[in-house]
N, C-alpha and C positions, 0 to 999 in steps of 0.2 A: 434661501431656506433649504430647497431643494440639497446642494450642495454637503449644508454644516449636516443636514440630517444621515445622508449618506456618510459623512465621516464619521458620524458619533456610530454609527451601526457596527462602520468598519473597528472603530477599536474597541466595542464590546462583544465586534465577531474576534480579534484578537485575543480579549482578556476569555474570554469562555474558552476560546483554545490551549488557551498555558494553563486553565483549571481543569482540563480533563482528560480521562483518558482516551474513551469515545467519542467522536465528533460525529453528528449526521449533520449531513450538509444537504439541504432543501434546494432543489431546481425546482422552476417551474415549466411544466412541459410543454407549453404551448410557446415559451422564447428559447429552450434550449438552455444550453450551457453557454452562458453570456460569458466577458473578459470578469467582471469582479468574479463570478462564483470560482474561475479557475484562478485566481490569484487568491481566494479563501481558501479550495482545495490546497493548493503548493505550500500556504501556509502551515495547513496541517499536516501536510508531510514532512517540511522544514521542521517542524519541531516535536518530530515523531510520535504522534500521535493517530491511532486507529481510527478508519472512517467508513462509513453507509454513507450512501448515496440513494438519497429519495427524491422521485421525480412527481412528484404531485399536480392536481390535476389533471390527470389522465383520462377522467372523465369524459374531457374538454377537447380530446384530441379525438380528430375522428380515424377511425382504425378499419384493419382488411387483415387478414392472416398475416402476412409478416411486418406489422410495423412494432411491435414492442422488440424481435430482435433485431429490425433496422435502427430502431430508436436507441435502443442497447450498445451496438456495437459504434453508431457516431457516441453515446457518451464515453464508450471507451476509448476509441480511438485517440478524442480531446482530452482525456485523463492522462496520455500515456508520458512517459515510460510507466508507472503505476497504476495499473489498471484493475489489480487482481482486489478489488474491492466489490462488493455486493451491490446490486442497484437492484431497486426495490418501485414497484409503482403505484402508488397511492393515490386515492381520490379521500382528500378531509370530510366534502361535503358529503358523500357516500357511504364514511365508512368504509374504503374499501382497506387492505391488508396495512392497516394500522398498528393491529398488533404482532405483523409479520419485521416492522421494522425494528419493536424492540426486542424480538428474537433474533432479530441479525444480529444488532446492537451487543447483546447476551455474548452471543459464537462469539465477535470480532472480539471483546473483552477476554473470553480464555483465549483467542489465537495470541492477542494482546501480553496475557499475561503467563504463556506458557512455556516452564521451564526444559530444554530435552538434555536429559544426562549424558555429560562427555564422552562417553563413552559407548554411546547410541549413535551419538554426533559422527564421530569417528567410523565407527561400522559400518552408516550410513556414505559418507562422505566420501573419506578417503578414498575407496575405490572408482567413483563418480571421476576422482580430481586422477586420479594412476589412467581410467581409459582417455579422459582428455586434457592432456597438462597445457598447464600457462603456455601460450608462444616463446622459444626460446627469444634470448634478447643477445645479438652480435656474441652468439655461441656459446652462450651462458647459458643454463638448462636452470629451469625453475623448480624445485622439491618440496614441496607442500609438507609436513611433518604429523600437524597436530592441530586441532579445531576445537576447539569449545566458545561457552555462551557465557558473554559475559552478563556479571551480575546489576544488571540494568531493569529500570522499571518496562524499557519497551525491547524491544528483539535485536540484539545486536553479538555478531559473532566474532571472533578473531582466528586468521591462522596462521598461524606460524611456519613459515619458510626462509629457506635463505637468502632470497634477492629481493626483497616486500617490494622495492619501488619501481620493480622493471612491471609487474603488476597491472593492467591498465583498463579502461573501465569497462570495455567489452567482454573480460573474462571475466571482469567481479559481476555484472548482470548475468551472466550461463552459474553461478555461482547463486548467486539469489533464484535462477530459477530452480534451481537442484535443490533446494531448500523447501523451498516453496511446494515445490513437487512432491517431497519427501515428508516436512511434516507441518502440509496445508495453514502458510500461515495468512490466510485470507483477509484483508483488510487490512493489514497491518504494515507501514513500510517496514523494512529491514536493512539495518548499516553490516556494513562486513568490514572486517579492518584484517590488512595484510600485514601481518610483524614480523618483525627480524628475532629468530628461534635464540 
């Protein structure tokens, strides 16, 4: 019983995923971030959608000055690479910042659904990618061109240069954080696509 019950959860934690935009995904904080909640998180990243991270029962944990950002920093560190998500610490039974979580929810929604003009993009960017370009590849030089967003329901950008595939994931992450950096997209994953101009 045990077992089917867990399954039927998981694929209505599945279907709630493909129907939304925002996901808050519930830990509980007295076991931490167990294996399924990090295969529900990757999920929601897998299929690009925005997410809060709420640790509930906090209540329940017994605390000293620094354990919400010790507790903070293990759930990020086990989120990572995607970490630039909100976590939030709720107690239900208390009432505590319950309605803090659907103002994250709110934010993560416009970072979710917001458009920046190519030409912002650009302004911002370019210079970003001219002080630190792609690694050359066997003397090939990489030249970044032109960036813009494409017209997607979640965040995803393209840039156009001449070698896309010498491109490699280390530079596309410094890529997403110049982004990120630039116009705060918190909670939200982000694809970048390297194109041939």
């Amino acid at each position: 019983v045990h077992e089917d019950l867990e399954f039927y959860s998981v694929m209505r934690s599945i279907r709630a995923i493909e129907h939304s935009d925002v996901c808050i995904l519930m830990i509980d904080a007295q076991t931490g971030i167990e294996a399924q909640d990090l295969n529900i998180f990757n999920l929601i990243v897998r299929n690009d959608k925005a997410c809060v991270v709420v640790v509930n029962k906090w209540d329940a944990v017994e605390k000293d000055s620094n354990t919400m950002k010790e507790y903070l920093n293990a759930v990020k560190s086990r989120l990572a690479p995607f970490n630039d998500v909100p976590v939030i610490f709720t107690s239900v039974i208390k009432k505590q910042r319950i309605m803090d979580v659907l103002d994250a929810a709110a934010e993560v929604y416009g970072n979710y659904s917001k458009k920046i003009p190519t030409s912002k993009l650009n302004e911002e960017m370019l210079p970003e990618i001219e002080n630190y370009p792609p690694p050359a590849w066997k003397g090939k030089y990489i030249k970044v061109k032109y960036v813009t967003q494409l017209p997607t329901k979640s965040p995803k950008f393209a840039f156009f240069c001449n070698l896309p595939q010498y491109i490699k994931e280390p530079y596309k992450r410094f890529v997403e954080n110049k982004l990120r950096e630039k116009f705060g997209f918190t909670g939200c994953p982000i694809r970048i696509f390297f194109r041939q101009k």
